[in-house]
C-alpha positions, 0 to 999 in steps of 0.5 A: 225694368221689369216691373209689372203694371197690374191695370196694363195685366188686367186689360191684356187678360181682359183682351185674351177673354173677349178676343177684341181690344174694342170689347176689352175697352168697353168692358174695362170703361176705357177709350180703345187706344189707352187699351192700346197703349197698355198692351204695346207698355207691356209688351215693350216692357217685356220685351216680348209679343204679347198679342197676334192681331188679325183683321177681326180677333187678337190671340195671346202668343205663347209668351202671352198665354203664359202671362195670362194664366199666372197673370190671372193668379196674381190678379186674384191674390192682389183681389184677396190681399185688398180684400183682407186688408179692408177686412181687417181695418173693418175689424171683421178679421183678426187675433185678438190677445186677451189677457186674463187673470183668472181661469174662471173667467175663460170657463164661465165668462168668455163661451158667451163672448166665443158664441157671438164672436163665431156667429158674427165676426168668424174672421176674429180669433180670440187667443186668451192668456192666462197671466193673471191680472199684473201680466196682462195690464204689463202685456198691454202695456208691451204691446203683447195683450190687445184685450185684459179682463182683469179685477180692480183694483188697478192703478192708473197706468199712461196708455191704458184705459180700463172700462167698467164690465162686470160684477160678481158675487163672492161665496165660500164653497165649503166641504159637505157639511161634517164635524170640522164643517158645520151647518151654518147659513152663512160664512163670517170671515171668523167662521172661515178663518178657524178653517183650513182654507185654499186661496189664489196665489200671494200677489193676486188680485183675487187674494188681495180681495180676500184678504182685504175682507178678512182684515176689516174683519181682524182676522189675517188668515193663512191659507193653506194651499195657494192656486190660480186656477178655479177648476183646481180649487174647486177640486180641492174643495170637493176633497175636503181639503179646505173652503174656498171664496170664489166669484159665483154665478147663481147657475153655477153647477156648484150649486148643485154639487153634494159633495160642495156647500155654497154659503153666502159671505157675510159681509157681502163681498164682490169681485168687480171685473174691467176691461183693459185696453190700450188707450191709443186702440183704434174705435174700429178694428178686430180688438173693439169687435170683441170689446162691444160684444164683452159689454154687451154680455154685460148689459145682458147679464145685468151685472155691470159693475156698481158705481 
């Protein structure tokens, strides 16, 4: 059998380095024939010398120098594998899948939560998914999303638990005002409805919120182009190809855009943000690191969702 001992290693090495098994003994907290005996194990294991011992100082033999230097790797990697295993439990290491179900969200949401992470847990990687709301509540569910940020609302699902994060204020960005968009102070869902309009995609959470507030209204409008990506549609409104309702910030860059008017909604409207992970997460861990920095942006934005 030859199956290392990784303590008998430890003292041979420790031998080699201070020339003695009487200093090995003290320097590694053991009674000198215990040292004694790791070295003849190891030996008898081997099948090898290991040791010349001389009146006043013991020296590897070859087969021993050999087995110090790579033993002396393999200490250090065992070191570094106890290491990052502690590490990872502490959740100072790992990849956290995070699930989102707007690309608005990773643009204007996450680069606080990139930050801290960065600055507090550089172990932690976060590798957002763009898969709207429905995949990532599924990607929980499947074990391939540790993290879903997506919007209510969301049934309730066995093994999921969604804590309340964020709320945000919807606005209509519009084309620069012209003929077929006239100065107004604010958007009614029968002013935005006779208007060519670019909505996320059908079965989003975002279309059913806006579509849920053109309905109390009366009003079922049919957009004329549908896209998940705010950038895009942002664009689109930029062009004049149609208005838009978005979640805004109010130092959005929007606001400062000529080519775009931001028009409160009347009635208001807000987009209100979840986190979702799976209700068996352990409290500790590299997924609840980047949990307690997502609420504490939302303690510090002062926009955590209304009850």
């Amino acid at each position: 059998m030859r199956n290392l001992n990784l303590d008998q290693l430890r003292t041979l090495i420790s031998i080699a380095d201070l020339g003695s098994f009487s200093a090995a003994a003290q320097a590694l907290h053991l009674a000198q024939p215990t040292v004694s005996l790791h070295v003849s194990e190891l030996e008898s294991r081997l099948g090898v010398p290991l040791l010349v011992r001389a009146a006043r100082r013991a020296q590897p033999t070859a087969a021993g120098g050999e087995l110090v230097e790579r033993g002396r790797r393999l200490l250090r990697d065992v070191d570094e594998a106890i290491d990052a295993a502690q590490r990872r439990h502490a959740g100072l290491e790992g990849r956290v899948r995070v699930g989102v179900s707007t690309t608005g969200i990773v643009v204007d949401l996450l680069p606080p939560v990139f930050e801290a992470l960065a600055r507090r847990h550089p172990g932690i990687e976060i590798s957002p998914s763009f898969v709207g709301s429905e995949g990532s509540v599924a990607g929980l569910q499947a074990g391939t999303i540790d993290v879903a940020l997506v919007s209510l609302p969301q049934p309730a699902l066995p093994g999921v638990r969604f804590t309340p994060w964020l709320t945000n204020e919807m606005k209509a960005l519009v084309p620069a005002q012209s003929a077929q968009w006239p100065a107004v102070k604010r958007a009614t869902p029968a002013w935005l409805a006779e208007r060519p309009l670019v909505m996320n995609e059908a079965g989003s959470r975002m279309q059913t919120l806006t579509m849920e507030w053109f309905a109390r209204a009366g009003f079922a409008p049919r957009p004329r182009i549908e896209h998940n990506y705010d950038t895009a549609m942002r664009g689109l409104v930029e062009a004049g190809y149609g208005a838009a309702l978005l979640p805004m910030a109010p130092d959005d860059k929007a606001h400062s855009n000529p080519r775009v008017r931001v028009l409160p909604l009347s009635p208001r409207l807000v987009r209100r943000l979840v986190i979702g992970q799976r209700a068996s997460e352990p409290r500790e861990g590299a997924v609840a690191r980047v949990v307690e920095v997502l609420l504490e942006l939302s303690r510090a934005s002062g926009s955590r969702p209304e009850s």
